[in-house]
C-alpha positions as CSV (number, residue, x, y, z in Angstrom):
1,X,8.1,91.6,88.3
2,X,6.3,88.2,87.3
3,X,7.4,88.8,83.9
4,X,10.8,89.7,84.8
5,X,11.1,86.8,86.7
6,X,10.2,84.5,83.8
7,X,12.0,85.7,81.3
8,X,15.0,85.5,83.6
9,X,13.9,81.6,83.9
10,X,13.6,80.9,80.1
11,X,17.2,83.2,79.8
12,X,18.8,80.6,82.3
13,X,17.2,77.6,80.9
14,X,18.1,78.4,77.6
15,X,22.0,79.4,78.9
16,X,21.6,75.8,80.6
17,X,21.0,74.0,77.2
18,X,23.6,75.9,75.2
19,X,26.2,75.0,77.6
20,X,25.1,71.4,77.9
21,X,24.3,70.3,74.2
22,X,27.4,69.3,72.4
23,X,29.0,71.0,69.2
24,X,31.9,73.0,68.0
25,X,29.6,75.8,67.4
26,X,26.7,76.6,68.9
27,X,23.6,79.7,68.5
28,X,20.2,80.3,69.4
29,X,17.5,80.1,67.4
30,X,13.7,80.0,66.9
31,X,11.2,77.2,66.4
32,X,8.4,79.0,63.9
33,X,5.3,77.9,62.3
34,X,5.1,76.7,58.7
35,X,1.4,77.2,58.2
36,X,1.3,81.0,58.3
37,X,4.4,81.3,55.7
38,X,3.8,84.6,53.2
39,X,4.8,82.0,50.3
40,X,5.0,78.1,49.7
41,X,7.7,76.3,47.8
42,X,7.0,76.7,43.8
43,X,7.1,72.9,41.9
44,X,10.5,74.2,40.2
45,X,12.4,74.8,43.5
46,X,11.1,71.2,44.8
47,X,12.2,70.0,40.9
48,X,15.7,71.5,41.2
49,X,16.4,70.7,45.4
50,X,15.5,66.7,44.8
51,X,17.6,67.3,42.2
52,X,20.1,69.3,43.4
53,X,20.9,67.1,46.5
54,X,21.0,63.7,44.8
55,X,23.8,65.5,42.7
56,X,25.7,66.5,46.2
57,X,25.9,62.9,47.3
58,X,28.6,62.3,44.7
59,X,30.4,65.8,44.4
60,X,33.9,66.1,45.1
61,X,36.5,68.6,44.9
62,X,39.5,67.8,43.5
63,X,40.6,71.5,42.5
64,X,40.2,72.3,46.5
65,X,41.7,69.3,47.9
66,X,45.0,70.2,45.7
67,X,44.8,73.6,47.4
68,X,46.6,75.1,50.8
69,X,44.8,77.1,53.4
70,X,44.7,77.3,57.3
71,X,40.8,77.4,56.9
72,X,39.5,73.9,58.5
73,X,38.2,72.2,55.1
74,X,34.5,72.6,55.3
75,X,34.0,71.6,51.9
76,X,34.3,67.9,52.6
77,X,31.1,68.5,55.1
78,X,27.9,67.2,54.2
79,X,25.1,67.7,55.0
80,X,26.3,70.4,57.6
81,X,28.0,72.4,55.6
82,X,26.6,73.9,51.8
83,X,29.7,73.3,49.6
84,X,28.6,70.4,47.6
85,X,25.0,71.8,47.5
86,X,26.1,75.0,45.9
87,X,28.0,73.0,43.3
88,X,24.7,70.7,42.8
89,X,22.7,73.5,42.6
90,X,24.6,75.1,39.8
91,X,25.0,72.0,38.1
92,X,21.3,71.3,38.1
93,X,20.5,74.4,37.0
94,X,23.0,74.4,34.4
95,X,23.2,78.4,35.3
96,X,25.9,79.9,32.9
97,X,25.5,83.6,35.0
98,X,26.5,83.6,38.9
99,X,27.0,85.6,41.2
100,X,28.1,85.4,45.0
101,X,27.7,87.9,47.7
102,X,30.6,87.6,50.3
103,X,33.7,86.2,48.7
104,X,35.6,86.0,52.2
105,X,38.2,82.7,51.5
106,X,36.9,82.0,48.7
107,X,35.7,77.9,49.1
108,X,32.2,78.9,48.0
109,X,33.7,80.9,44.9
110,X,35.4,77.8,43.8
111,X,32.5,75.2,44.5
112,X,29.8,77.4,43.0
113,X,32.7,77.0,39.8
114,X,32.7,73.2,39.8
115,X,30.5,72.8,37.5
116,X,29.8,76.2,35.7
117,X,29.2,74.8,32.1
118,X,32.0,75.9,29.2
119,X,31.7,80.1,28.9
120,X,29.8,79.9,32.5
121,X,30.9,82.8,34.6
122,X,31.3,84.0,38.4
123,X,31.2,87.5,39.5
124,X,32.1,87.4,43.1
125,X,31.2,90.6,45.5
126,X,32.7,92.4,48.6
127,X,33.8,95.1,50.5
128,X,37.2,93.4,51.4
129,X,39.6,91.9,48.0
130,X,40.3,88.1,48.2
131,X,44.0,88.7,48.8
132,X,43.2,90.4,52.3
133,X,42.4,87.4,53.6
134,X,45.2,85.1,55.3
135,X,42.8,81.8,54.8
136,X,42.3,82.5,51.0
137,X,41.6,79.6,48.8
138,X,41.7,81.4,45.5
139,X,45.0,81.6,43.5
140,X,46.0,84.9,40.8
141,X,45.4,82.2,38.2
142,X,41.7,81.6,39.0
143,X,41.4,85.2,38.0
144,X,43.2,84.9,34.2
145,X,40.3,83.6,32.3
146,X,36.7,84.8,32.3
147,X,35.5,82.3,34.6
148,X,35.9,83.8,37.9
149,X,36.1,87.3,38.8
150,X,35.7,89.8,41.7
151,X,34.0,92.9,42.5
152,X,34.8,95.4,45.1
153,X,32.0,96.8,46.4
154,X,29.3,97.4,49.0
155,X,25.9,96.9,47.0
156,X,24.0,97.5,50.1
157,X,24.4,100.7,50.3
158,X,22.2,103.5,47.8
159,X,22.9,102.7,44.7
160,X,25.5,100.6,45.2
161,X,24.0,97.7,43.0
162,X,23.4,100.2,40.1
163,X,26.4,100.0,37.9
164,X,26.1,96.3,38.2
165,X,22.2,96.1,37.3
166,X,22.9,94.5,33.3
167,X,25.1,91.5,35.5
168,X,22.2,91.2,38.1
169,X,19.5,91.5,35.5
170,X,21.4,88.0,33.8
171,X,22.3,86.0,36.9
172,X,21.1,82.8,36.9
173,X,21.8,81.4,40.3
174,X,22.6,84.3,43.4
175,X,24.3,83.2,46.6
176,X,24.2,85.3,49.4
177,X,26.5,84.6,52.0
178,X,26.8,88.5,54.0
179,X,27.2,89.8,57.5
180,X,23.9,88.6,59.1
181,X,23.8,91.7,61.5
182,X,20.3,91.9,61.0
183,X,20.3,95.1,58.3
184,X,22.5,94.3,55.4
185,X,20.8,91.0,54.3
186,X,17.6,92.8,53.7
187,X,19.0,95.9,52.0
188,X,20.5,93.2,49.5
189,X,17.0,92.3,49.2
190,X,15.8,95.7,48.5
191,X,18.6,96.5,45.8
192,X,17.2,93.2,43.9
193,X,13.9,94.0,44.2
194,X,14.8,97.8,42.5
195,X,16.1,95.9,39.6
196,X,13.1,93.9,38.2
197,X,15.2,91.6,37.7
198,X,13.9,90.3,34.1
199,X,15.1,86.8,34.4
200,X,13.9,83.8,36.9
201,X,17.0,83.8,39.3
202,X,17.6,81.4,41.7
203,X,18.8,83.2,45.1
204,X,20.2,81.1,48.1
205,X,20.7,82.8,51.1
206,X,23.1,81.6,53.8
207,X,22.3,80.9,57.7
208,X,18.3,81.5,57.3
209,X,18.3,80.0,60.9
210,X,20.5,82.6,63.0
211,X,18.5,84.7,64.9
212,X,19.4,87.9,62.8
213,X,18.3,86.2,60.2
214,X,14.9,84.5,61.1
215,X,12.5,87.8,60.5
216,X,14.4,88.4,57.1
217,X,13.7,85.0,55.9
218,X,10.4,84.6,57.1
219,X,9.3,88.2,55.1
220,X,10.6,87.6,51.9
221,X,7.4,87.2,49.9
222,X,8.6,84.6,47.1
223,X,8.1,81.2,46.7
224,X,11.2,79.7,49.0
225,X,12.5,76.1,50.5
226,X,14.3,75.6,53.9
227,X,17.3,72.8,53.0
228,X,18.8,73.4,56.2
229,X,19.0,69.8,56.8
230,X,20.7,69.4,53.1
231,X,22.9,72.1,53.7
232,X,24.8,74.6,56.5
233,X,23.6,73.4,60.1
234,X,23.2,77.2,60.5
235,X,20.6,77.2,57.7
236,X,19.7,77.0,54.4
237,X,17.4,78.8,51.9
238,X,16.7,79.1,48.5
239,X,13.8,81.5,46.7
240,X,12.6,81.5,43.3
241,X,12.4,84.5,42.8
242,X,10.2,85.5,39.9
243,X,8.0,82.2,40.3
């Protein structure tokens, strides 16, 4: 009953600070220790972050702010929100190959695009086409060159990444931006994993710091940086992967 009792305590006291800390959106999360971390950051991903996020001081978007959509515009966030850091990122990279998982609207297609180089290319993934979605960013046109296209279909499930392995095996820079129900993120792990994937990809995975997301995060066993505080409040991380 003692321990009944104080988890009931720490449930109401943690009720007590959600309800009285202010913000438009707001989650639980977890405080956990650095020190016993599988991996630490490799000297590349501290190379490209400094890099990356002095680039995302200056980055605008000019091709979005032309654009309609009901969807708040989160791209002019920052830090808060990881818009201009997935452009950065790209850009620092120079990654001609990329490919994001969970097109939804479609602002994070169009960012990671900024600044794809001259024959750079997007393959954007997910269960739902781009169309379906009333907020959409993205435009028929976007889709007429190579630059940018999309991909329907579920990769986490059994062999659902196969017929896509040669476009994996050449990414570049992977963004994955998917449910966070506490199950799909880590079969998108396993599918990469399958695919020995022969190049040194850069993989970013969107809010490291919700609760579904903390135990993923914390046993992926590559070399990997928090930028939460460079990127979305509900975290940020980036692996390198074949380090």
């Amino acid at each position: 009953m003692r321990i009944f009792g104080r988890s009931l305590r720490k449930f109401d006291a943690l009720r007590r600070v959600l309800e009285s800390t202010p913000g438009r959106h707001k989650e639980p999360s977890l405080i956990v220790s650095a020190d016993d971390e599988l991996t630490r950051p490799s000297e590349r991903l501290f190379d490209l972050s400094f890099s990356a996020i002095n680039r995302a001081r200056a980055v605008d978007f000019p091709d979005l702010a032309s654009r309609t959509s009901s969807e708040p515009r989160w791209y002019n966030v920052w830090p808060g929100e990881h818009y201009k850091l997935l452009a950065a990122l790209v850009g620092a990279l120079g990654a001609r190959q990329v490919i994001e998982i969970g097109t939804s609207t479609g602002m994070g297609t169009l960012a990671l695009a900024q600044f794809l180089p001259p024959g750079g290319h997007i393959t954007t993934f997910d269960i739902v086409p781009w169309r379906e979605f009333k907020q959409t960013w993205l435009r028929d046109s976007d889709f007429a060159s190579d630059r940018i296209a999309q991909e329907i279909a579920d990769i986490a499930k059994p062999g659902g990444i196969a017929p896509f392995t040669s476009l994996f095996q050449g990414a570049d820079f992977i963004f994955i931006d998917g449910p966070k129900d506490g199950v799909t993120e880590q079969k998108f792990i396993d599918a990469l994993v399958s695919l020995r994937l022969p190049k040194k990809p850069l993989i970013m995975f969107d809010d490291i710091r919700v609760l579904n997301m903390i135990e993923i995060w914390r046993r992926l066993d590559h070399p990997k940086m928090d930028l939460t505080s460079f990127g979305h409040w509900s975290g940020t991380g980036l692996v390198d992967w074949n380090a």
